[in-house]
N, C-alpha and C positions, 0 to 999 in steps of 0.2 A: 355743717361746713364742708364735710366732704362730700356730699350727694352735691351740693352747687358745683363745687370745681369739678366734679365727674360730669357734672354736664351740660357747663362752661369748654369743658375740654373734647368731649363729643360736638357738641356743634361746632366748635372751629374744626376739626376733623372733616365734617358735613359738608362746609363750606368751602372748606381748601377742596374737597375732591369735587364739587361741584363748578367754582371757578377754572379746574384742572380740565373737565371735561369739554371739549369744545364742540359743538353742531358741525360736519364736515361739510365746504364749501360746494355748491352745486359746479357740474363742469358745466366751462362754456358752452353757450347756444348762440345759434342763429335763428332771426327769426322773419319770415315775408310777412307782409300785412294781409290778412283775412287768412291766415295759416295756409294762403294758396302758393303752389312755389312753380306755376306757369300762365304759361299766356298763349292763346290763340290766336294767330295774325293772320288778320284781312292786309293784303298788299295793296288794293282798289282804298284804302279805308286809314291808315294807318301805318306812318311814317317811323312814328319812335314812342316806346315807351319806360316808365320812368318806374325802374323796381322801386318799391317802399319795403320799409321794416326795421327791425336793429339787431345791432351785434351787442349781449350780457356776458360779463363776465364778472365772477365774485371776485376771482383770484387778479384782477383788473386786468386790463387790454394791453400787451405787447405789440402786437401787429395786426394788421388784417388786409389780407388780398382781395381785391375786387376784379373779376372779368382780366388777373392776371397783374392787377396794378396794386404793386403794394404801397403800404400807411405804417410807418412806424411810430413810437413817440412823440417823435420828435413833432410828428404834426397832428398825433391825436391826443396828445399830454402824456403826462406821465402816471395819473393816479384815476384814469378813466375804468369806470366797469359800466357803464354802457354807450353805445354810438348808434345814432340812427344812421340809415340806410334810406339813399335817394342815389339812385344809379341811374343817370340814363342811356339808353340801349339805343341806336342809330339802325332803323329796319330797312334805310331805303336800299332795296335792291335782294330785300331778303325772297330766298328762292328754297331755302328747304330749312329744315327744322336744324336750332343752333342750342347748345347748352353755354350759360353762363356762372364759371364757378366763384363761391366766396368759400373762404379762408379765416378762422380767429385764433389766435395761438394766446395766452392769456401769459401771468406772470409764474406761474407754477409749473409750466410746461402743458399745460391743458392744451389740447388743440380740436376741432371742429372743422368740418367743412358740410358745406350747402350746396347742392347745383337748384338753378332757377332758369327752367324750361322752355324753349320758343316753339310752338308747332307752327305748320301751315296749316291754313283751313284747308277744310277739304269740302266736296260737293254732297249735297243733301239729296234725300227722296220728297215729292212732295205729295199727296192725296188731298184730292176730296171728298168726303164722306159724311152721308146721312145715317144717325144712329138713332134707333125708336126708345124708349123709354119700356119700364118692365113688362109695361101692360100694353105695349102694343104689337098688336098683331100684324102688320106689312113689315118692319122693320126689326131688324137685331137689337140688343140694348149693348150688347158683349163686340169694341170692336178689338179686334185681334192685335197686337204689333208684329206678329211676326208676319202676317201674310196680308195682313189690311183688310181682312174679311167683316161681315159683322157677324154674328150670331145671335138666336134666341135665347132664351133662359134656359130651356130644354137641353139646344146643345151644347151652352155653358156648360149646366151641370155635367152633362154623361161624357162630355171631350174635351172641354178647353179649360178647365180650372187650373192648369198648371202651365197656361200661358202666361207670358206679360202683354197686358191688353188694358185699354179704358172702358166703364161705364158708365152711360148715361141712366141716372135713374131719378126718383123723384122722393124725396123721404114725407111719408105720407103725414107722420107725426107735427111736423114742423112747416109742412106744402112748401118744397124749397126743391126746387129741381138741380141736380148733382152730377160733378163728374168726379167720378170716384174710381180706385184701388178697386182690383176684386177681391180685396183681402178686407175691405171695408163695409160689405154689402151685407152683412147680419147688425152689425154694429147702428147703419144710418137705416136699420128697415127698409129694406129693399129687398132681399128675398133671404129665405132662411136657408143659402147658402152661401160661400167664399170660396176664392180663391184662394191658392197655394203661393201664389205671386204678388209681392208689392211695387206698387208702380206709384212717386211720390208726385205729388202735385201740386204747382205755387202757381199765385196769380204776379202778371207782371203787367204791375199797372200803367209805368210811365209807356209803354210799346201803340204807335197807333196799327191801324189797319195798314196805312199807305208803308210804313217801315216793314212793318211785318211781311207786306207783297213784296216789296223790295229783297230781301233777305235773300242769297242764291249760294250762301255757304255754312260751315257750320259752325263760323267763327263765334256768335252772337248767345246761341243756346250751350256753347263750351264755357263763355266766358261770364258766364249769368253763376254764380255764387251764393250759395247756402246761406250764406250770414244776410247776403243782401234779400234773398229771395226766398223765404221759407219754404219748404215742402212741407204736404200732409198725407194722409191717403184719400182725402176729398179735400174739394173743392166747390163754393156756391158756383153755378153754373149764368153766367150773365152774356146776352148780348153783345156783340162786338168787344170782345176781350180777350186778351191773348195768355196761355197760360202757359209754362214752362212743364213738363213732367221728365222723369226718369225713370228706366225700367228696372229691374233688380238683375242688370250687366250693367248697369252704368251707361246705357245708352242716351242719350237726351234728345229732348224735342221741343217742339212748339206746337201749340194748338191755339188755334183763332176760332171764334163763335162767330158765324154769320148769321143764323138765325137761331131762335128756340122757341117750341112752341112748351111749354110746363104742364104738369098732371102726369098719370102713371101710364097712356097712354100717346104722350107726348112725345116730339120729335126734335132732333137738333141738328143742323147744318155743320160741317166744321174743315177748315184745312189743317194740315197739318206736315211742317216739315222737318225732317227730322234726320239724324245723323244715318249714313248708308252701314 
């Protein structure tokens, strides 16, 4: 009889100190949709845009400022922990880069703030450039980005591994012709060496040729996003398609296929424009 109430009397002990103990509330957040918290504005293009995302709060929502305009209870309830966020922003006339702050104060005294970013575009470089594939001998496979040059294989190895650059190559394994990372180029059989640089690459399927000629700033390859637009360090290499890449600064670009001939001494045509 006594071993049961000794541990009748322990588990209530267990219990009390486990209902006692509480998980401590997250603070508030702010949140943009695609975790991006700007925007790149074409003024030729693009009149207003419409922040998305939401304001969490455990400790529930007292107030929240938008672009300066505050919400209290009174018109967001009273027992709210989260609010979406639809803001829209009026660009007509926008002439240089604007910040737009929010604000969440919660009921615990928690507070948060968020700025959500306007640039202006700015003007691009453009090239055109013929890249040979690994085995071939008129052309480079290695083109450079910093100076737009091509290279061989040769002077890949002995000078430019620690650029950020594209290659065109061909993966003999699979016969698929690539434009790939020089960080990628042991990995897809291509030559048995790499680069020091990763340069990521997505394809952007919905872009035609006639948009992509069109393009004269670098609103389009800033506002092109991760989630929407995967990056890798290669890329199938296809005719008339346009493909987004970044350098390992963060620079971005675009690349258009106008031609490709495939095999290891194969050739590829390509523009490309890209942030200055």
């Amino acid at each position: 009889m006594k071993n049961k109430l000794l541990y009748a009397l322990l588990c209530s002990v267990l219990l009390t100190a486990c209902s006692d103990a509480e998980y401590p509330e997250l603070e508030p957040y702010i949140y943009f949709a695609n975790n991006i918290n700007y925007y790149v504005v074409d003024t030729d293009v693009v009149k207003e845009y419409s922040i998305k995302g939401s304001f969490s709060a455990e400790g529930m929502i007292q107030l929240v400022s938008i672009d300066g305009k505050t919400l209290t209870e009174d018109s967001i309830g009273n027992f709210q922990t989260s609010l979406p966020i639809d803001h829209n922003v009026d660009l007509t006339g926008f002439s240089g880069d604007r910040t737009v702050p929010f604000i969440l104060h919660d009921k615990r005294g928690g507070k948060v703030s968020a700025d959500f970013y306007f640039y202006l575009a700015k003007p691009i470089e453009t090239h055109i450039i013929e890249i040979g594939a690994q085995g071939n001998s008129q052309l480079g496979f290695f083109l450079s980005l910093e100076d737009f040059e091509v290279y061989s294989v040769t002077e890949f190895i002995q000078s430019k591994k620690d650029e950020d650059g594209i290659c065109f190559g061909f993966d003999r394994s699979k016969e698929e012709p690539l434009l790939l990372s020089p960080s990628a180029l042991i990995n897809k059989n291509i030559i048995q060496e790499k680069g020091s640089k990763i340069v990521s690459i997505g394809n952007v399927s919905d872009m035609s040729r006639t948009e992509f000629l069109g393009i004269e700033n670098d609103a389009i390859m800033r506002n092109l996003n991760d989630r929407e637009y995967r990056t890798y360090e290669f890329r199938l290499a296809m005719d008339d398609n346009v493909y987004l890449f970044k350098t390992s600064t963060g620079k971005r670009g675009l690349l258009y296929v106008q031609s490709i001939v495939s095999g290891t001494a194969g050739n590829i045509s390509v523009i490309i424009k890209m942030e200055t």
